[in-house]
C-alpha positions in Angstrom: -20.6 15.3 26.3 -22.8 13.2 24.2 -23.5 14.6 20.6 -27.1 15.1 19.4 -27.9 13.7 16.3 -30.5 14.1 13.7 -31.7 11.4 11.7 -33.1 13.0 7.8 -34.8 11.5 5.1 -36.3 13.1 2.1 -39.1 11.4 1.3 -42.1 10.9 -1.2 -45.2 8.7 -1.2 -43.3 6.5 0.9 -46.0 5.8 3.6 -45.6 1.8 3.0 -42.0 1.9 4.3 -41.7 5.1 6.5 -42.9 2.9 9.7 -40.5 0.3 9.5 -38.1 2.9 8.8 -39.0 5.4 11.7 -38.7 2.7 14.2 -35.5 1.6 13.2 -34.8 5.3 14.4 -37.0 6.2 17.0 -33.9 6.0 20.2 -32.5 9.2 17.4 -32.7 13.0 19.3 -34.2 14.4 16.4 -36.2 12.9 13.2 -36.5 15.6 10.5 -38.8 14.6 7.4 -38.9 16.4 4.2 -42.0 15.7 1.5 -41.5 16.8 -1.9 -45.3 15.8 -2.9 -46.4 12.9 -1.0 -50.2 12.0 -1.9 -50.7 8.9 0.3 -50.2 9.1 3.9 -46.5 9.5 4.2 -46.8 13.0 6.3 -49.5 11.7 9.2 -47.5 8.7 9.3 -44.2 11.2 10.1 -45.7 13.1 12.6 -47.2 10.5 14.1 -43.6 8.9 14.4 -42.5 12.5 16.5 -40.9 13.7 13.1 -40.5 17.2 12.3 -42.4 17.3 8.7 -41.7 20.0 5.8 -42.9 20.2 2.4 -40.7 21.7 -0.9 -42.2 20.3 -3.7 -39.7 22.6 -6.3 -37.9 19.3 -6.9 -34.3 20.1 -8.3 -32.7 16.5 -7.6 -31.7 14.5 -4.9 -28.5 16.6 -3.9 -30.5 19.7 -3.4 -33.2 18.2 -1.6 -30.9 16.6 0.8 -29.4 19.7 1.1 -32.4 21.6 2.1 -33.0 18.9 4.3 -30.3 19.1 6.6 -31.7 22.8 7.1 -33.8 21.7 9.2 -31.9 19.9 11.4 -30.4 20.8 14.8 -28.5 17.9 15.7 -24.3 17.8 16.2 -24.5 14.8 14.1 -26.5 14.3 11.1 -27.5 10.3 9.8 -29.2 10.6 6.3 -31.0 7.4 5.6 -33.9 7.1 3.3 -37.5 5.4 3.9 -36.3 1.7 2.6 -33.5 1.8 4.4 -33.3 0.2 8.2 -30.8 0.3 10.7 -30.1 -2.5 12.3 -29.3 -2.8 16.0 -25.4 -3.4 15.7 -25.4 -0.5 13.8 -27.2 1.6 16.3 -25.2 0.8 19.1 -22.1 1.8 16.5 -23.8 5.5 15.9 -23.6 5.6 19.6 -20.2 5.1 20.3 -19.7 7.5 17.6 -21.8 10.3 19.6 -20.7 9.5 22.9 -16.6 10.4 21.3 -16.5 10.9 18.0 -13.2 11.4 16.2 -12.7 15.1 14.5 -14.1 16.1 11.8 -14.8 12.2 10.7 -17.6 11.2 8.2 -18.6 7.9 9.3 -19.4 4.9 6.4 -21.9 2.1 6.2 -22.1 -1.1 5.0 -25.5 -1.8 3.3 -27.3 -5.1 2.8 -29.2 -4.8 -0.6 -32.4 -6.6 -1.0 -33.2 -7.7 -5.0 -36.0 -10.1 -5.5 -36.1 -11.7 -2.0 -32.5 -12.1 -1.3 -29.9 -9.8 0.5 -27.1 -9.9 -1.9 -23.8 -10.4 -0.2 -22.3 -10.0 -4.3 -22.6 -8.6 -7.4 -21.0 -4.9 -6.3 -24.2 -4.9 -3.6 -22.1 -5.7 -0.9 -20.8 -4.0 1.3 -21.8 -0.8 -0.6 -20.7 1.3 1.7 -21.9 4.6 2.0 -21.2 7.8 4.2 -24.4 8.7 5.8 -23.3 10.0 9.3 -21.2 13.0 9.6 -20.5 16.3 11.2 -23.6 19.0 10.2 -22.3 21.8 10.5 -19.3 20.7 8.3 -20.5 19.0 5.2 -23.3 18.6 3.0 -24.7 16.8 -0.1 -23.2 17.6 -3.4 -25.7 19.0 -6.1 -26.1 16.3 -8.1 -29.6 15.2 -9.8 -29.2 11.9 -9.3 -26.3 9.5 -7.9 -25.9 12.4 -4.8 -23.0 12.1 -2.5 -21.8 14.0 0.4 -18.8 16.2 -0.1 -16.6 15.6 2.5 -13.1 16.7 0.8 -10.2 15.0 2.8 -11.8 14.1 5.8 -11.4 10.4 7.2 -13.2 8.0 6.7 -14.0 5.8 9.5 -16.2 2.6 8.5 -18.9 1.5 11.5 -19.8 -1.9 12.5 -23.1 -2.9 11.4 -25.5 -2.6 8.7 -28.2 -1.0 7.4 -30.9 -2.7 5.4 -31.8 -2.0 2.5 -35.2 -3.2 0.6 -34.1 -2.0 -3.0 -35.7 -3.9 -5.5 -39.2 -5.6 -3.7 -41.2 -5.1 -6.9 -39.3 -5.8 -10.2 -41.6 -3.3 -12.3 -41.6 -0.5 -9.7 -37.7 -0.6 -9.6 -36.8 -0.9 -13.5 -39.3 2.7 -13.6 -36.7 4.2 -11.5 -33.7 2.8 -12.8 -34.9 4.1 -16.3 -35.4 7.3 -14.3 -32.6 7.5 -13.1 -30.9 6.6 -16.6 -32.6 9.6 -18.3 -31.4 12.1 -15.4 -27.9 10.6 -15.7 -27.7 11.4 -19.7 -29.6 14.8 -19.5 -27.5 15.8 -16.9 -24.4 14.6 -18.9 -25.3 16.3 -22.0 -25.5 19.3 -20.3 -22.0 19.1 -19.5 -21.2 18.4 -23.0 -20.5 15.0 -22.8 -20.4 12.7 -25.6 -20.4 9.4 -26.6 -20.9 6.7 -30.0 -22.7 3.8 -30.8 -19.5 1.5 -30.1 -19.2 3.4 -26.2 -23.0 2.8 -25.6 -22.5 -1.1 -26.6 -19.1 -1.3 -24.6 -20.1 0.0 -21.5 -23.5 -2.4 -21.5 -21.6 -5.4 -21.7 -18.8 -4.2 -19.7 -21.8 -3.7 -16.9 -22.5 -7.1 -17.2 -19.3 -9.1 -17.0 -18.3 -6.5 -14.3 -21.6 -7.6 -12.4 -21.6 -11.3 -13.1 -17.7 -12.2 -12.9 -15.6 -9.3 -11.4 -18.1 -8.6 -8.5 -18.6 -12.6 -8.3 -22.6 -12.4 -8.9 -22.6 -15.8 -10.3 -21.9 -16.5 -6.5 -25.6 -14.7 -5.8 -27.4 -17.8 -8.0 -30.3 -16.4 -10.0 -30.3 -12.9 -8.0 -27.0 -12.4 -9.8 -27.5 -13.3 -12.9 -30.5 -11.5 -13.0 -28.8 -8.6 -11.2 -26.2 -8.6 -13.9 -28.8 -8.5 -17.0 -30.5 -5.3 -14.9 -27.0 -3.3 -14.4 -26.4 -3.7 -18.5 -30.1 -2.9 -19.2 -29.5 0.5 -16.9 -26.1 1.3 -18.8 -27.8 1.0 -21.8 -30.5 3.2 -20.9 -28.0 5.9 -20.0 -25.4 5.9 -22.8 -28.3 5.1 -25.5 -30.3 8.7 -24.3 -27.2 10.4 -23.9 -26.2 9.5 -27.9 -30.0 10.5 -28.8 -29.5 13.7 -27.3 -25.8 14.3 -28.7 -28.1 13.8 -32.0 -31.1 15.7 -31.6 -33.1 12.8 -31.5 -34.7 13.2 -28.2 -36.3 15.9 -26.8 -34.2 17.7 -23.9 -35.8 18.4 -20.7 -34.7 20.7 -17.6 -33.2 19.4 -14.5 
């Protein structure tokens, strides 16, 4: 018997990507959508797609929103994906296979094709990226974590799919450094509350170890400009993170809830 599967995205103000993303989907058994404010048109353009839509706007980070997400779903199988993400059609007709005999108990990875300022990096730690996005439902979950999220899926094996699924990262340089800082100042609140430390010498270490890690040990300088730029961004976000982090070791910025 062929397994049901539900695709899920949590999703805000995304109502520039959802369609793309929706259609990449659309052959799915179920398409569960869950808002956590949207102000643009993100939920007609949902339902309008034959998604089931719900709203929590009590945002307590990405691992809990995915969590309550998957709620909502009905499926055997559940594929998380977010709205700038698109799967291609190799990887569709992988998913398949999958559902039509899938191994047990198996978390499924996927390979994903990074977009940063009009290229698809096939470099610079952006590729393959592989993530697990399709697994069992009713046996794992996302982990709690603010930011960074992963699904817990203990010992389970890992069994990497053909394919890949697109994703459109960085199209606007501005929009994306706001969310990297973001995500830096989760990353160090979240840190400091589980009382971890660090100097001025770890803050300037790990920045350039970012770098040279991008540009040479994940071969970015084979990604031309996109690399090198790439590489400057990944030190600029490990910076962010250690550099909050030591301010609020200090008392020197102001703490804020998660």
């Amino acid at each position: 018997m062929t397994m049901r599967l539900s695709v899920v995205l949590i999703v805000r103000d995304a109502a520039d990507l959802l369609p793309d993303c929706l259609a990449s989907v659309a052959w799915a058994d179920e398409l569960v959508v869950l808002d956590s404010g949207s102000q643009d048109a993100t939920l007609a353009i949902a339902r309008e797609a034959g998604a089931q839509v719900y709203v929590r706007e009590d945002w307590q980070g990405y691992g809990v929103q995915r969590q309550r997400a998957q709620q909502y779903a009905s499926g055997d199988y559940i594929l998380m994906i977010d709205a700038d993400e698109r799967v291609t059609p190799e990887l569709a007709d992988a998913i398949r296979s999958v559902l039509t005999a899938p191994a047990a108990g198996a978390v499924y990875s996927i390979a994903r094709r990074n977009l940063f300022l009009g290229r698809f990096m096939r470099h610079s730690g952006w590729y393959p990226d592989r993530v697990i996005r399709l697994y069992p439902r009713e046996q794992y979950r996302y982990n709690d974590n603010q930011v960074h999220e992963s699904l817990d899926y203990a010992s389970a094996d890992v069994k990497p799919l053909p394919g890949d699924l697109l994703h459109l990262t960085c199209r606007d340089f501005a929009s994306f450094q706001r969310k990297q800082l973001n995500y830096a100042t989760a990353w160090a609140h979240e840190r400091h509350l589980q009382g971890k430390k660090t100097s001025l010498w770890g803050i300037f270490s790990h920045t350039a170890g970012a770098f040279i890690k991008t540009l040479l040990l994940r071969g970015g300088v084979l990604d031309g400009a996109q690399g090198w730029l790439l590489a400057v961004v990944n030190a600029q976000y490990t910076f962010n993170k250690y550099a909050e982090l030591w301010a609020l070791n200090h008392g020197y910025t102001q703490k804020r809830p998660l």
